[in-house]
C-alpha positions as a Python dict, from the first residue, in 0.01 Angstrom:
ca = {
    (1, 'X'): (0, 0, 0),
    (2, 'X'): (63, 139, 347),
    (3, 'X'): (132, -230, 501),
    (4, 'X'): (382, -343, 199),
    (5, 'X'): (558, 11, 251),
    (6, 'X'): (607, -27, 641),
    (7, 'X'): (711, -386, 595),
    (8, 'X'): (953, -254, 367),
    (9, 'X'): (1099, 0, 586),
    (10, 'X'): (1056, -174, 931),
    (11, 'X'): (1255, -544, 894),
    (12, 'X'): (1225, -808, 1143),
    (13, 'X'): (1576, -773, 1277),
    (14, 'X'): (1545, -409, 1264),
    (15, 'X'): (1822, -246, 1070),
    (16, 'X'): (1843, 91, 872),
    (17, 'X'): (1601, 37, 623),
    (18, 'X'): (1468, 404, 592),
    (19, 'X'): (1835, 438, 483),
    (20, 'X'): (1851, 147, 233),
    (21, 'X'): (1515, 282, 37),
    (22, 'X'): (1515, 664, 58),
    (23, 'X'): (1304, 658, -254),
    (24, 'X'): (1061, 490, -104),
    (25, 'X'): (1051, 721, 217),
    (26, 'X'): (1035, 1029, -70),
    (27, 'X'): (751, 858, -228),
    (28, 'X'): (539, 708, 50),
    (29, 'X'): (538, 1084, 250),
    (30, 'X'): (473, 1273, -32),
    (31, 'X'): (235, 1068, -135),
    (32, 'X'): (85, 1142, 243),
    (33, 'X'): (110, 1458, 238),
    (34, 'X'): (-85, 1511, -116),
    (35, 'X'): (-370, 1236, 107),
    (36, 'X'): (-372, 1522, 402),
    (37, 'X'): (-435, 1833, 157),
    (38, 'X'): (-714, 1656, -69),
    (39, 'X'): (-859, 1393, 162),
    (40, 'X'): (-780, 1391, 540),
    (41, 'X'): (-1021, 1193, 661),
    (42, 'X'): (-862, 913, 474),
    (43, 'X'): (-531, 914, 673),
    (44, 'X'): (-680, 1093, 999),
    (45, 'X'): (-991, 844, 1034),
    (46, 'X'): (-764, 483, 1040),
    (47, 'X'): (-610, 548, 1350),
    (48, 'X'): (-350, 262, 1328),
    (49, 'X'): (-249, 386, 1004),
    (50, 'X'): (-250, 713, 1103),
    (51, 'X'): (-22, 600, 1430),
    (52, 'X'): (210, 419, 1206),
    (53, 'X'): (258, 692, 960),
    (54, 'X'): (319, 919, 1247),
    (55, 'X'): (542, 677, 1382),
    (56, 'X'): (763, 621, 1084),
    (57, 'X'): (752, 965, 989),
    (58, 'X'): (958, 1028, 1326),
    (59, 'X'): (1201, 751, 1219),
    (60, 'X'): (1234, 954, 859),
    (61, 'X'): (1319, 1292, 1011),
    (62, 'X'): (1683, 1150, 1049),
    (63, 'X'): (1702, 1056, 682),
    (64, 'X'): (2024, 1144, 500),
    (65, 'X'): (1900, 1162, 164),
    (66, 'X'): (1781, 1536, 112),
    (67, 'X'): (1472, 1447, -116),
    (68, 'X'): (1303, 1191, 178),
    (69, 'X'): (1398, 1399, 470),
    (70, 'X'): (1203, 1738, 301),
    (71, 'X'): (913, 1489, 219),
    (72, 'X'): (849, 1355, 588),
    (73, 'X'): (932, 1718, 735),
    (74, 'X'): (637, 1785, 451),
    (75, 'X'): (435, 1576, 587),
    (76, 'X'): (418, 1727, 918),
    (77, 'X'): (452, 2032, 850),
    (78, 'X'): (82, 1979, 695),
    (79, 'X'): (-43, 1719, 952),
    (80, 'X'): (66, 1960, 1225),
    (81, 'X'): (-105, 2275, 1012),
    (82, 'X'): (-418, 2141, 958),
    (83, 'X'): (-656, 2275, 1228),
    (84, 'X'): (-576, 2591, 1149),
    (85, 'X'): (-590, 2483, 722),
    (86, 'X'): (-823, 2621, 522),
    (87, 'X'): (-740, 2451, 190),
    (88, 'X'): (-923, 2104, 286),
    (89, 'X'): (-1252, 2093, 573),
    (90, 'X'): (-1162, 1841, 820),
    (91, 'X'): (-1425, 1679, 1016),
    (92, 'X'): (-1461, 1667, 1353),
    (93, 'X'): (-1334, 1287, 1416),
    (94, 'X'): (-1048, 1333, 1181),
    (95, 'X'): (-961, 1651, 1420),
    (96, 'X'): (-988, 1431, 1691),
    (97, 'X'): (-795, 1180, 1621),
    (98, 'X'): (-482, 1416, 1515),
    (99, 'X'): (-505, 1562, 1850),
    (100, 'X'): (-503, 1205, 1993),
    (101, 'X'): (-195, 1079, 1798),
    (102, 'X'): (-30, 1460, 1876),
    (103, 'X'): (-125, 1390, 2261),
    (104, 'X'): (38, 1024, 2257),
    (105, 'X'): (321, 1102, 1993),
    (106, 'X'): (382, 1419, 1988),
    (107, 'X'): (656, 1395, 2213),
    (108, 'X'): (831, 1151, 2011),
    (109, 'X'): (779, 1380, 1700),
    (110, 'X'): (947, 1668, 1925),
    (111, 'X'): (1213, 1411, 2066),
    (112, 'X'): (1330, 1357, 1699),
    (113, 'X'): (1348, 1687, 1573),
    (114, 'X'): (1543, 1794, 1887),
    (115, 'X'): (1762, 1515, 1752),
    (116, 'X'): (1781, 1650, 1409),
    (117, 'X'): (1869, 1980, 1540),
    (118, 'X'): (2136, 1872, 1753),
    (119, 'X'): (2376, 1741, 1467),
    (120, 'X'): (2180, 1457, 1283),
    (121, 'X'): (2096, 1630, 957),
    (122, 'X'): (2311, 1923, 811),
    (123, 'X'): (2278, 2269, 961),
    (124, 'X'): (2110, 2388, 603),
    (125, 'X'): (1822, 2143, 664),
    (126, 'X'): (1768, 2248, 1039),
    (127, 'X'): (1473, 2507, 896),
    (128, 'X'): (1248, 2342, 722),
    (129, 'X'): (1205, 2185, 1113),
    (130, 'X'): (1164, 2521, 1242),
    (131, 'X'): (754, 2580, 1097),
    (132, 'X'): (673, 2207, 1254),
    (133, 'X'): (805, 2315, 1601),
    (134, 'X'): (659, 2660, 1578),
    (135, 'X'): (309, 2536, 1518),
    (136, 'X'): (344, 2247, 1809),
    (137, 'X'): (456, 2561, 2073),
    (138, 'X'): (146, 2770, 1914),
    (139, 'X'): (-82, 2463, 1968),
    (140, 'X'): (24, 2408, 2323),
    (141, 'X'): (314, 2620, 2491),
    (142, 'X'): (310, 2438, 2789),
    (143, 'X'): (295, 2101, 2677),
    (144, 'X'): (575, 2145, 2399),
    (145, 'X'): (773, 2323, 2616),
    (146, 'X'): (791, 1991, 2839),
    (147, 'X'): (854, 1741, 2530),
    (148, 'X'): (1166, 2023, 2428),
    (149, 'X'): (1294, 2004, 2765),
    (150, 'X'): (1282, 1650, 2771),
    (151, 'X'): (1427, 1603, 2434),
    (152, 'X'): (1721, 1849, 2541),
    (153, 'X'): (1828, 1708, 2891),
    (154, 'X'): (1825, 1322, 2636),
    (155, 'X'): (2133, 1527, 2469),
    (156, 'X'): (2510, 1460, 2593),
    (157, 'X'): (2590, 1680, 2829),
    (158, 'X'): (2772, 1919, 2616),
    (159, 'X'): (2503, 2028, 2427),
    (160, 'X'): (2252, 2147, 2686),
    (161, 'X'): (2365, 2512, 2687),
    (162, 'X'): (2253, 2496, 2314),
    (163, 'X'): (1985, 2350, 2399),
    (164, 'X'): (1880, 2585, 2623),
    (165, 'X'): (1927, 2856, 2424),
    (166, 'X'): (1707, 2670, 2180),
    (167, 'X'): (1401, 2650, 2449),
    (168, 'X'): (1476, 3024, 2533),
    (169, 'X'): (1410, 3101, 2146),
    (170, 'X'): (1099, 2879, 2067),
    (171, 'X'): (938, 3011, 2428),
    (172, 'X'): (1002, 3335, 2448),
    (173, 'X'): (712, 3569, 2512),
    (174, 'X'): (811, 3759, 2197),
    (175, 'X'): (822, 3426, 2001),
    (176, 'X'): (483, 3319, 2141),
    (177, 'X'): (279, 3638, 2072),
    (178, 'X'): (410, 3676, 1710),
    (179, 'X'): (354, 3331, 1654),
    (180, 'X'): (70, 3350, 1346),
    (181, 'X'): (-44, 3047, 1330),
    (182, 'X'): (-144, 3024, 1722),
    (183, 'X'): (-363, 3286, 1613),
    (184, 'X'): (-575, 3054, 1443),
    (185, 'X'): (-542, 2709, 1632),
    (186, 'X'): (-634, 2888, 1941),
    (187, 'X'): (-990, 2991, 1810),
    (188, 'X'): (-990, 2598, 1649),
    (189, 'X'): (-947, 2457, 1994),
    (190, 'X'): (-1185, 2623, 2152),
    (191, 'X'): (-1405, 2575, 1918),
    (192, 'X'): (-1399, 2201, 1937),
    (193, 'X'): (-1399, 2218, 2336),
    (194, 'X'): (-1043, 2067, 2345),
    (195, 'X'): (-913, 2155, 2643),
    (196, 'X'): (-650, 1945, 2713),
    (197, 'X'): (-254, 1973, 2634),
    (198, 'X'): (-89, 1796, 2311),
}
């Protein structure tokens, strides 16, 4: 199902097919995210699948069409949330291989919700971003921090200033210590001796 819906949405000569079949994007991410809360290991443990669906998810963030955009934002809002889920175990491997495709993508997730943010969906969409980035900064500060910054300074020039006051609000040490849900990934990651930055 996965490889008919990607050649769907990803045409040889490129093209704005996430556009042309937003009912497909609604369907395919919801349809994820429903994967993620009863059986991660499904998604998590195919790591090319998982790398595609990451992939494409980034591509649907920019998504006009109100119903597909919540559904990918959906999506990772739960992929991002679950080492600190308690709804659904996941095992070790399938933690592992989230924090592999949040090392190598993450940045790229970041990059397009920076987008997002800066104009490409409508203002009244801008929060259901907000939980996604908040868990990424709990995760790793440092690391998001850097993808933020590098999203920002991608921005024309005019928008910098708001994108710095964006970085001051995500990073700032009252953001970070309130932040809940650091609470638990912190214990998670040390838990599974991960040690490195997302």
């Amino acid at each position: 199902m996965s490889a008919a819906t990607f050649q769907l949405l990803s045409p040889p000569g490129g093209g704005a097919a996430l556009v042309d079949h937003p009912d497909v994007v609604d369907d395919y991410f919801e349809l994820s995210s429903k994967f993620l809360k009863k059986m991660p290991g499904l998604l998590l443990e195919a790591p090319s699948l998982l790398d595609s669906v990451f992939m494409c998810g980034c591509a649907g963030l920019h998504v006009q069409h109100r119903e597909a955009n919540r559904s990918v934002v959906a999506f990772f809002e739960t992929l991002v949330g679950l080492p600190s889920s308690r709804l659904q175990p996941v095992s070790p491997a399938a933690l592992q291989a989230l924090l592999g495709v949040l090392t190598t993508r993450g940045g790229h997730l970041v990059h397009a919700m920076v987008l997002a943010v800066a104009g490409v969906l409508p203002q009244s969409r801008i929060r259901f971003l907000v939980p996604v980035l908040r868990v990424l900064a709990d995760m790793e500060a440092a690391t998001c921090r850097g993808w933020v910054q590098a999203a920002v300074q991608s921005l024309p020039a005019d928008a910098h200033s708001d994108g710095a006051i964006l970085l001051a609000a995500l990073f700032s040490a009252e953001a970070l210590q309130h932040g809940q849900r650091g609470v638990l990934a912190a214990p998670w990651l040390a838990a599974t001796g991960f040690s490195g930055c997302i």
